[in-house]
C-alpha positions as CSV (number, residue, x, y, z in Angstrom):
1,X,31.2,20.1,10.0
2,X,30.3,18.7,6.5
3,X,26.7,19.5,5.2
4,X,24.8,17.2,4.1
5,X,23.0,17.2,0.7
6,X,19.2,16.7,0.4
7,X,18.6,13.2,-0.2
8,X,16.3,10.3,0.3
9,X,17.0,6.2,0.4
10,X,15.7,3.8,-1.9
11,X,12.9,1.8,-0.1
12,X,13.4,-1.7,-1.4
13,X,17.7,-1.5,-1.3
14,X,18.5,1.4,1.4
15,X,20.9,3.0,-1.2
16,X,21.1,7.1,-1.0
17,X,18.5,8.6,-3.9
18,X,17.8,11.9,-5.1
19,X,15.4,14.0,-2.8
20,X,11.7,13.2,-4.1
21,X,12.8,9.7,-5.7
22,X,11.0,7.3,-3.8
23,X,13.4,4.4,-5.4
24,X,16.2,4.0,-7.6
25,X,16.4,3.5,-10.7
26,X,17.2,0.0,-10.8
27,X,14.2,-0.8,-8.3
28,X,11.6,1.6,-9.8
29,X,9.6,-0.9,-11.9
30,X,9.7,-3.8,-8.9
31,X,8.7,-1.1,-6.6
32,X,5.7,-0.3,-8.9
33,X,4.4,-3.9,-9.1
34,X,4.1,-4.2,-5.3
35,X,2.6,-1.0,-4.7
36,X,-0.1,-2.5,-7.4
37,X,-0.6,-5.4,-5.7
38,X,-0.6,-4.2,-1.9
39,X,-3.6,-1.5,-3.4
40,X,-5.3,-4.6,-4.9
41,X,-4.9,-6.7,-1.8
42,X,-6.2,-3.7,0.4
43,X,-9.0,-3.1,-1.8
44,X,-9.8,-6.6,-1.7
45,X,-9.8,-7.0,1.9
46,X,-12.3,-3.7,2.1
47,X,-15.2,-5.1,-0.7
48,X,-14.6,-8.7,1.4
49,X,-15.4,-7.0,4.9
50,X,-18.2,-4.8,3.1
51,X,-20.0,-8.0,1.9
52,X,-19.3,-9.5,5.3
53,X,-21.1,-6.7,7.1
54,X,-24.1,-6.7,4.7
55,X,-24.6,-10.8,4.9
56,X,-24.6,-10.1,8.8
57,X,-27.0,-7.3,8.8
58,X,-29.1,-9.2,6.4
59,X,-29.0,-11.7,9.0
60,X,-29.6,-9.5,11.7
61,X,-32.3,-8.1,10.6
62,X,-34.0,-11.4,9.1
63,X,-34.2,-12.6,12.9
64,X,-35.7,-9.5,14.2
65,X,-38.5,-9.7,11.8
């Protein structure tokens, strides 16, 4: 039976990479770019749902008083 070398696949195009290459080179910089903007998006949904718990405990707690 053939062994098989260590290796990983390119996330955005499936094609066989090196073993700790997350992309290939062709796809590195696009992969980049959308890992920016999914950690912008994500931090942006957690500060919105922060200020959306405050406004609602400052709401709270302006009708219990």
């Amino acid at each position: 039976m053939a062994e098989l070398l260590n290796h990983q696949h390119c996330r955005v195009c499936d094609r066989a990479t090196s073993f700790g290459d997350i992309t290939c080179a062709d796809h590195k910089e696009e992969y980049e770019k959308t890992q920016k903007k999914r950690k912008r998006t994500v931090l942006m949904f957690y500060v919105g749902s922060a200020v959306l718990v405050i406004v609602l405990a400052k709401q709270l707690l302006d009708g219990l008083v």
